[in-house]
C-alpha positions as a Markdown table, in Angstrom:
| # | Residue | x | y | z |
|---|---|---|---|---|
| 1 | Unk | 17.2 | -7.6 | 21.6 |
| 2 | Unk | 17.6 | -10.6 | 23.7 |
| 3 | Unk | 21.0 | -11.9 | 23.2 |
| 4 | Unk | 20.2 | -15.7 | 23.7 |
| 5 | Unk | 17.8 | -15.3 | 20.6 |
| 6 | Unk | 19.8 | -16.1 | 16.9 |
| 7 | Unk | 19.4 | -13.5 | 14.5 |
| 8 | Unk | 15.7 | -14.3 | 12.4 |
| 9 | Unk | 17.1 | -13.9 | 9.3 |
| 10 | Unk | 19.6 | -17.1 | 9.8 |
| 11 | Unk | 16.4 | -19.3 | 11.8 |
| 12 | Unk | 14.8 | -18.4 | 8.5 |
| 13 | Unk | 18.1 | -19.3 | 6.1 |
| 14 | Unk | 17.9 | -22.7 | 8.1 |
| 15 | Unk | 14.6 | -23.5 | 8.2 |
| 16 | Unk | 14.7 | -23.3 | 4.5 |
| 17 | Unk | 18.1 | -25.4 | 4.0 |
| 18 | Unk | 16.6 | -27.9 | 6.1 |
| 19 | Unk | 13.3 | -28.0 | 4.3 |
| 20 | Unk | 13.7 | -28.0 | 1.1 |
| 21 | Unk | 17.8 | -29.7 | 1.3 |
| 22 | Unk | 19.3 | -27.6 | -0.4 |
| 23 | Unk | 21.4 | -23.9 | -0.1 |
| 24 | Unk | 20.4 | -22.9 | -3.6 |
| 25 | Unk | 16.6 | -23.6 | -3.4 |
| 26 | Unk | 16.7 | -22.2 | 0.4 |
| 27 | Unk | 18.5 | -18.7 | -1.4 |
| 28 | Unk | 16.0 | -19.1 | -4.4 |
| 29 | Unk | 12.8 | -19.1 | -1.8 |
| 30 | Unk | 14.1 | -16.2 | 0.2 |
| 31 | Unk | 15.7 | -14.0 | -2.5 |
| 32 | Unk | 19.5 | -14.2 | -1.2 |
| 33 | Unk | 22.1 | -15.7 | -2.6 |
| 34 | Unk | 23.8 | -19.0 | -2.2 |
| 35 | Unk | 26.7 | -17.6 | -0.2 |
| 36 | Unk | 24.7 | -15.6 | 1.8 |
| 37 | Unk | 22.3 | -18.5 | 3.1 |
| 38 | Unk | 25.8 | -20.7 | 3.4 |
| 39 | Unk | 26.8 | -18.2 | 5.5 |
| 40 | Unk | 24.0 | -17.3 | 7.6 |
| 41 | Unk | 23.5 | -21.2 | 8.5 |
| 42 | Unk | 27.7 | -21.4 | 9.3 |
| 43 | Unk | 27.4 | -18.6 | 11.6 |
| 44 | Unk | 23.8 | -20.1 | 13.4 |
| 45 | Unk | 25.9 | -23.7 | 13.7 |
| 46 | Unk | 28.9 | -21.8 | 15.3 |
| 47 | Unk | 26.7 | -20.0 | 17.2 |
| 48 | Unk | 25.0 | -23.4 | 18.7 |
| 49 | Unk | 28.8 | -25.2 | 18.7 |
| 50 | Unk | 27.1 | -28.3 | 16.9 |
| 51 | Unk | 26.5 | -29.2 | 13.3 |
| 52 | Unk | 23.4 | -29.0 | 12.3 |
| 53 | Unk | 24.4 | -30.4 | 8.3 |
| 54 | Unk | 26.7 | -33.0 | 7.0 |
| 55 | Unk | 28.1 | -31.7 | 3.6 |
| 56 | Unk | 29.6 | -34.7 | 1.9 |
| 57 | Unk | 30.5 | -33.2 | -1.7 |
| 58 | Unk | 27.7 | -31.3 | -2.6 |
| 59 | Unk | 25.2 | -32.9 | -0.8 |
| 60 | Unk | 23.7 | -31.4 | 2.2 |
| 61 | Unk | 22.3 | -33.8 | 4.7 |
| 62 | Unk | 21.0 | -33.0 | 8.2 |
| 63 | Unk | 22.2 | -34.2 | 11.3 |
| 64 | Unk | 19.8 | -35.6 | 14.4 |
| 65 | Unk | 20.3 | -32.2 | 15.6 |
| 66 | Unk | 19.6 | -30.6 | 12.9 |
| 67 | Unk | 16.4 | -32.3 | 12.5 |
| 68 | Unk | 15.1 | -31.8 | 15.8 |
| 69 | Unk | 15.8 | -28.1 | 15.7 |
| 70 | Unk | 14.5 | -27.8 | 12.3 |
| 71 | Unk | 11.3 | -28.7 | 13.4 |
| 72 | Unk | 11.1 | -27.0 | 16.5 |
| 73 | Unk | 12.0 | -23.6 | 14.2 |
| 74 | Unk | 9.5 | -24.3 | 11.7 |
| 75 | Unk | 6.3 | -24.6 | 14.8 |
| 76 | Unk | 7.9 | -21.0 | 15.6 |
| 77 | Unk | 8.0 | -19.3 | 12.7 |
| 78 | Unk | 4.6 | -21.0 | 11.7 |
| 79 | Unk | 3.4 | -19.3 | 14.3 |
| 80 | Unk | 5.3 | -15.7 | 13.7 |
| 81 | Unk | 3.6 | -16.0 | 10.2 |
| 82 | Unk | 0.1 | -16.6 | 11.3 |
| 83 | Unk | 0.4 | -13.7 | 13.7 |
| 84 | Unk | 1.7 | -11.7 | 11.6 |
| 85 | Unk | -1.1 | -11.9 | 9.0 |
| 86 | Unk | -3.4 | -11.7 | 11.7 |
| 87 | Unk | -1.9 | -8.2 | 13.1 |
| 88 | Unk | -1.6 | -6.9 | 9.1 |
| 89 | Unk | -5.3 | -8.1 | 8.0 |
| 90 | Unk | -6.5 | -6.1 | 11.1 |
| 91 | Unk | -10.1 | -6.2 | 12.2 |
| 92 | Unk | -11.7 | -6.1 | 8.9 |
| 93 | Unk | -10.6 | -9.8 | 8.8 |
| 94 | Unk | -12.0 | -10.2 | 12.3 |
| 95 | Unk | -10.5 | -11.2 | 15.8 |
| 96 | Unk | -9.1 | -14.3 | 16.6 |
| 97 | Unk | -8.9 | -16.2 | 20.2 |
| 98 | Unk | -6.4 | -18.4 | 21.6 |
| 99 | Unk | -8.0 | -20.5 | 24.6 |
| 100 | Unk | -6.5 | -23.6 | 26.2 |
| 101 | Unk | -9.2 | -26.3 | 27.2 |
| 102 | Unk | -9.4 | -29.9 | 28.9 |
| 103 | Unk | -9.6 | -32.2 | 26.2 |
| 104 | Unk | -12.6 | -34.0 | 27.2 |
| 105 | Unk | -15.0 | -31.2 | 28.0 |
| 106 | Unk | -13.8 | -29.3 | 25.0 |
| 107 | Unk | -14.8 | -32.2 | 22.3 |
| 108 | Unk | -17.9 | -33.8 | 24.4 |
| 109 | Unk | -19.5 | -30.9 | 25.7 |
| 110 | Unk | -18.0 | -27.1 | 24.0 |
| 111 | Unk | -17.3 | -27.8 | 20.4 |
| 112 | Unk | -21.2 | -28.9 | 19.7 |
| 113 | Unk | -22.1 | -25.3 | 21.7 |
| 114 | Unk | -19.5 | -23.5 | 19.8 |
| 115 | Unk | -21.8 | -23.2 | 16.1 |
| 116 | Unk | -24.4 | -20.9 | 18.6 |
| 117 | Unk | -21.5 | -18.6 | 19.3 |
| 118 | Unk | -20.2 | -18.4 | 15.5 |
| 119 | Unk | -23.8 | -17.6 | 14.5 |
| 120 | Unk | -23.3 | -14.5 | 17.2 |
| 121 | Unk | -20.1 | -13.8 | 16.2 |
| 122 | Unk | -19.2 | -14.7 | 12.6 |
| 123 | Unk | -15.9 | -12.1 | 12.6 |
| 124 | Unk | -14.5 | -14.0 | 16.0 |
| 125 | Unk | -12.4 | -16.9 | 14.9 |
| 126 | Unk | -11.9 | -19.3 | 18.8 |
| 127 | Unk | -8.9 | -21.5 | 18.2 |
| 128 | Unk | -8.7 | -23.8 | 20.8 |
| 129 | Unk | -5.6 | -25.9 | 21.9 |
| 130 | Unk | -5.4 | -28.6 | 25.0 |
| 131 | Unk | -3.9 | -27.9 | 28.3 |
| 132 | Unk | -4.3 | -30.4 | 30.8 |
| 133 | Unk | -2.2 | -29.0 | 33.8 |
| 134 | Unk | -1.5 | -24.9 | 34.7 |
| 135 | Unk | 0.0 | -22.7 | 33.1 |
| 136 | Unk | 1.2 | -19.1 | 33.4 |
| 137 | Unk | -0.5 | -16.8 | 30.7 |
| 138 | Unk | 2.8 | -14.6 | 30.7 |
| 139 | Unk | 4.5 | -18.0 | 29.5 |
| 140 | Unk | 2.0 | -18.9 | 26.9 |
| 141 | Unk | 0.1 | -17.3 | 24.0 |
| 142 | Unk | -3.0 | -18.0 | 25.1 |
| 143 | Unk | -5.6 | -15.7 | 25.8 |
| 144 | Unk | -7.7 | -17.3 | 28.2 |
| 145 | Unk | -8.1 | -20.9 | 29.6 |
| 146 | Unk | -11.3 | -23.4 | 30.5 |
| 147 | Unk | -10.0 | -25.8 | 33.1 |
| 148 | Unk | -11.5 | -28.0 | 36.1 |
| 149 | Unk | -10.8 | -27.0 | 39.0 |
| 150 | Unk | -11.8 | -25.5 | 42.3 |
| 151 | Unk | -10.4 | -21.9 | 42.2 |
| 152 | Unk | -8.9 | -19.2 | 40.1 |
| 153 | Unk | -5.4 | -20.0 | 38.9 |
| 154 | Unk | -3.4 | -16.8 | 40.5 |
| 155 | Unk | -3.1 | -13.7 | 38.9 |
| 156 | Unk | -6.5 | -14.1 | 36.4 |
| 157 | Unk | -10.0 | -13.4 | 36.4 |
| 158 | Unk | -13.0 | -14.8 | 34.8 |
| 159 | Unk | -16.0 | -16.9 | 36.1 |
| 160 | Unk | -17.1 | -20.7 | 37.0 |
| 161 | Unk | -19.3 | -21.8 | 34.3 |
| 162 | Unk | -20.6 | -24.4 | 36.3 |
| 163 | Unk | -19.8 | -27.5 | 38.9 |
| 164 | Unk | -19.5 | -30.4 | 37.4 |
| 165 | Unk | -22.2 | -32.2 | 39.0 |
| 166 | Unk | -22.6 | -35.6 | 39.2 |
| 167 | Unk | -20.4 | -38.7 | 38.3 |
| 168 | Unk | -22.2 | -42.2 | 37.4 |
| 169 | Unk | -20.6 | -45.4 | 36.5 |
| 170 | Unk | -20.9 | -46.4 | 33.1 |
| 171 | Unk | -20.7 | -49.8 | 30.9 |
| 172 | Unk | -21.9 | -51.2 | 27.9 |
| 173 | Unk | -25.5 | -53.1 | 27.8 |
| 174 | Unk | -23.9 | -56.4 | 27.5 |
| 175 | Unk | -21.4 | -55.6 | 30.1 |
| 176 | Unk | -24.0 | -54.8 | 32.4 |
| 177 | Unk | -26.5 | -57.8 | 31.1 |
| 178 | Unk | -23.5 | -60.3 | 32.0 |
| 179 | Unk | -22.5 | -58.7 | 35.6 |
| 180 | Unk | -25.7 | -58.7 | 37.5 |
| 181 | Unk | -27.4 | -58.1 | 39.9 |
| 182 | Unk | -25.5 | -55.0 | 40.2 |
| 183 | Unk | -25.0 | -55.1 | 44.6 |
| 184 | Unk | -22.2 | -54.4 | 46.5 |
| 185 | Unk | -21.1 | -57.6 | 46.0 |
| 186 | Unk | -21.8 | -57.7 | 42.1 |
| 187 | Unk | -20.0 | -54.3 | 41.2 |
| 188 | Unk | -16.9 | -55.3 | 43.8 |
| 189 | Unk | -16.0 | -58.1 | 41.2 |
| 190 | Unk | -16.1 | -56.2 | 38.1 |
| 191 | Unk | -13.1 | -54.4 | 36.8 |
| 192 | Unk | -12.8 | -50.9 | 37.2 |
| 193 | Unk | -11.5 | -48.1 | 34.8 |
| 194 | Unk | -9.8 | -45.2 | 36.3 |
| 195 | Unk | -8.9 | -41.9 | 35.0 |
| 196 | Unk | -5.1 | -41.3 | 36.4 |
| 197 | Unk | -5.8 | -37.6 | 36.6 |
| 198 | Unk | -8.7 | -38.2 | 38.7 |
| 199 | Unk | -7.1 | -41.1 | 40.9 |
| 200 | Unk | -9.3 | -41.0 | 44.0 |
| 201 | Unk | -12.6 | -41.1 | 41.8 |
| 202 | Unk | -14.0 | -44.6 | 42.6 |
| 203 | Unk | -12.7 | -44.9 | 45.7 |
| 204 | Unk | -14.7 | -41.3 | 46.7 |
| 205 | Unk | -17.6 | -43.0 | 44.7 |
| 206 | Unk | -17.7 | -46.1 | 47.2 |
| 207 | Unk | -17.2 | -44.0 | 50.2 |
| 208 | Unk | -20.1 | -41.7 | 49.4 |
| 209 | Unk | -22.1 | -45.1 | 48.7 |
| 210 | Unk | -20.9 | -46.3 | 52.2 |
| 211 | Unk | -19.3 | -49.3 | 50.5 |
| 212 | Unk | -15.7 | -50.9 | 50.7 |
| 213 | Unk | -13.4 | -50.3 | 48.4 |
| 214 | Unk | -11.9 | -53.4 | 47.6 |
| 215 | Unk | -8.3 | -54.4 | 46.1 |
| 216 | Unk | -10.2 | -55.9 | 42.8 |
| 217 | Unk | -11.9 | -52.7 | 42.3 |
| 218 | Unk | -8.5 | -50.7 | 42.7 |
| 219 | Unk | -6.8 | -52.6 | 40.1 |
| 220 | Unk | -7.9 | -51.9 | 36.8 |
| 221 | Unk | -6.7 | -50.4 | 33.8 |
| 222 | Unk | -5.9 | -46.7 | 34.2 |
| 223 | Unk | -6.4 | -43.6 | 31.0 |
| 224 | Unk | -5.3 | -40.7 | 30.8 |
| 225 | Unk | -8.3 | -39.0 | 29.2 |
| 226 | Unk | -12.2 | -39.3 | 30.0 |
| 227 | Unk | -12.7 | -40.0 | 26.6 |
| 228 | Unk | -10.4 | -43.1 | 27.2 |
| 229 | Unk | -12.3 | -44.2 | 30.0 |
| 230 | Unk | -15.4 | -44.3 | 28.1 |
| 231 | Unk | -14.6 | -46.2 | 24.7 |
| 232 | Unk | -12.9 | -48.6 | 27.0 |
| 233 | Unk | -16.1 | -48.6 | 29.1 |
| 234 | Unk | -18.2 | -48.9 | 25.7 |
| 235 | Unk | -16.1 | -51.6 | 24.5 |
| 236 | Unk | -17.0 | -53.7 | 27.5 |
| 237 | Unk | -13.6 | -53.5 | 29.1 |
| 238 | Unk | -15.5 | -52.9 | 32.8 |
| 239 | Unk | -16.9 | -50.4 | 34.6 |
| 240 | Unk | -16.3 | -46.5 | 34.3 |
| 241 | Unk | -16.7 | -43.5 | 36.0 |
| 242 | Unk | -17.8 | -40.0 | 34.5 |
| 243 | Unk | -19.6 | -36.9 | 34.5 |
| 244 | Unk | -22.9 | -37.0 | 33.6 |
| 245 | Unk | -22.8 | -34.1 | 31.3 |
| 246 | Unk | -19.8 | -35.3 | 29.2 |
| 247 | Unk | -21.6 | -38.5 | 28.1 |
| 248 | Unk | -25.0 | -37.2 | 27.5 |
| 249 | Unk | -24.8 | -38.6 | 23.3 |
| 250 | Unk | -23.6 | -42.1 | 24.5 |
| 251 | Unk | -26.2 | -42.5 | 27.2 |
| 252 | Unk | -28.8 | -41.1 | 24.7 |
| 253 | Unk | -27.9 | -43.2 | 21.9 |
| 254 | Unk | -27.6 | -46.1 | 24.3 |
| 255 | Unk | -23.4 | -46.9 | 23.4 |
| 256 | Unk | -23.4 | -46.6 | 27.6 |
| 257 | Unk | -26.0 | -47.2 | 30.2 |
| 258 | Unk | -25.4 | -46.7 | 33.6 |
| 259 | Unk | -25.8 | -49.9 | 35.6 |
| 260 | Unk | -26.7 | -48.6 | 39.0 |
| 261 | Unk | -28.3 | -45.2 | 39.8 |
| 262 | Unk | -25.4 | -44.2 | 42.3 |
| 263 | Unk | -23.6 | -41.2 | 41.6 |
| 264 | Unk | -20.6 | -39.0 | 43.0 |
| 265 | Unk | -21.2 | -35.4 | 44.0 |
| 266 | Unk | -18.7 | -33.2 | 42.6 |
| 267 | Unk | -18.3 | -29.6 | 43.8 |
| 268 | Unk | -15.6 | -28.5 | 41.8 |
| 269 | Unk | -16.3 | -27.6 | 38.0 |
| 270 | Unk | -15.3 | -26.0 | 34.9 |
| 271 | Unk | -14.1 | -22.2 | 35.1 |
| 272 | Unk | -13.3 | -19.5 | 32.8 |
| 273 | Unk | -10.4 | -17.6 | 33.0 |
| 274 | Unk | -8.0 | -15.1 | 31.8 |
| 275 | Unk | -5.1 | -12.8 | 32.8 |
| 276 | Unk | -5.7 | -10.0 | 35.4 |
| 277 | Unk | -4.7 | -6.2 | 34.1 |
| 278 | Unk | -5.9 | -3.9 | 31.2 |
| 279 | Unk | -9.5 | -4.3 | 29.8 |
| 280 | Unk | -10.1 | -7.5 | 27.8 |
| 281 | Unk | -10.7 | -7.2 | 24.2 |
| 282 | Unk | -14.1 | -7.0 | 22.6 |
| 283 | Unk | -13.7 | -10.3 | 21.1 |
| 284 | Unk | -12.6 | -11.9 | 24.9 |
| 285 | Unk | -15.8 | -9.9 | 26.6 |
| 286 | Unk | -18.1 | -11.6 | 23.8 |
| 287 | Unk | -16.9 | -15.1 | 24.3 |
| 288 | Unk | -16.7 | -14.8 | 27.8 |
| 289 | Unk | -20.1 | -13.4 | 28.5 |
| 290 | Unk | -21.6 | -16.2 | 25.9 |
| 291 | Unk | -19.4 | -19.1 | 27.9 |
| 292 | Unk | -20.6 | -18.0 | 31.1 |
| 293 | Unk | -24.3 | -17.9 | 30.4 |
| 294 | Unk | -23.8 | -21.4 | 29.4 |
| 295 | Unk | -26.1 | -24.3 | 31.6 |
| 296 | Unk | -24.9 | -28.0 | 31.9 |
| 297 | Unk | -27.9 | -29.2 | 29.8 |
């Protein structure tokens, strides 16, 4: 056992006492006694060196430390409890995935793919959760990633489901109506929405055009998320730029038009991965091999 870990049984004790505010209801929910979960919660606090209740009289209270770690325990054990009932239901209750996905593509583009694959595979439960930077798999419960990029992260495997493709500026109908004719001149004026995470976007876009990148078109708001970009873009805050493919309902439904047919050629794109070393699961072969058969249309 790893000795930096406090015992379960007192995380547990605590958890309760802190939840529910009370010793007696904490011992009542877990089958101890009173003592026993006074106790347990004592030796955690001495164990820590802080105070994780105030007890004035008879009522328990916690501190900001206590609160904070309270609810840091309860996302663990939360979790401990879900895999647990996964591990005891076994496979008659099916198989359940843990993949970490960039927001964007996951709502715009996966989730309305992801009814085909449950149709496929109605025992395989995909849980998806969002990563928007690296991570080591030997760090993180996950058991396989979706990311953009322009390589395999080390140590996994997997595929490219496919490059990204183009990028188009985007705006609103009346955003465009108002800022005509869109020229080099016209679109230098307007104001520009960037995605931080992508900070060299427009200024690749107006290279590839053969146009300058001016200071005004530099300066505009900055989001962290596509999805940012393009309500901001739809709301007539300026101009945007985005993958085609992840805006395909608002340029159908005509929320965003694209005001000049200039695009950005991107090379890198989405890939697939998952850690290197025994076999992957049954479940992790079947969504891989549907992910991967996947076209950006």
């Amino acid at each position: 056992m790893r000795k930096d870990i406090p015992n379960l049984g007192a995380l547990q004790a605590f958890e309760a006492s802190a939840r529910l505010g009370s010793f007696t209801r904490a011992a009542a929910e877990l089958a101890l006694t009173q003592s026993a979960v006074g106790r347990q919660v004592a030796t955690l606090e001495q164990r820590l060196g802080v105070p994780l209740f105030s007890r004035v009289r008879r009522r328990l209270t916690l501190t900001d430390t206590g609160r904070e770690y309270a609810a840091r325990i309860r996302r663990h054990l939360d979790q401990i409890r879900r895999d647990t009932l996964e591990i005891s239901a076994g496979h008659d209750m099916g198989f359940v995935l843990e993949v970490a996905v960039v927001p964007t593509f996951a709502t715009q583009w996966l989730i309305p793919r992801l009814p085909d694959f449950s149709r496929q595979h109605p025992n395989i439960t995909v849980n998806l959760s969002v990563r928007t930077q690296p991570f080591s798999f030997q760090e993180n419960a996950y058991d396989a990633a979706i990311y953009f990029g322009d390589q395999f992260w080390p140590s996994t495997q997997g595929g490219l489901i496919f490059s990204e493709g183009e990028m188009v500026p985007v705006c609103s109908p009346a955003f465009r109506d108002a800022n005509g004719p869109w020229n080099e001149a016209a679109f230098g004026r307007c104001r520009h929405v960037h995605l931080s995470t992508r900070a060299h976007a427009w200024r690749d876009w107006y290279a590839q055009q053969g146009w300058d990148y001016t200071l005004h078109a530099s300066r505009g708001p900055r989001y962290e998320l596509f999805t940012m970009v393009t309500a901001a873009a739809a709301a007539g805050m300026g101009v945007g730029l985005a993958p085609r493919l992840l805006i395909e309902r608002e340029l159908r439904t005509g929320e965003l038009v694209v005001p000049i047919d200039r695009h950005l050629e991107v090379s890198q794109g989405y890939y697939f991965a998952y850690p290197e070393g025994p076999p992957a699961s049954g479940a992790l072969e079947n969504f891989k091999g549907w992910v991967l058969s996947l076209t950006p249309g």
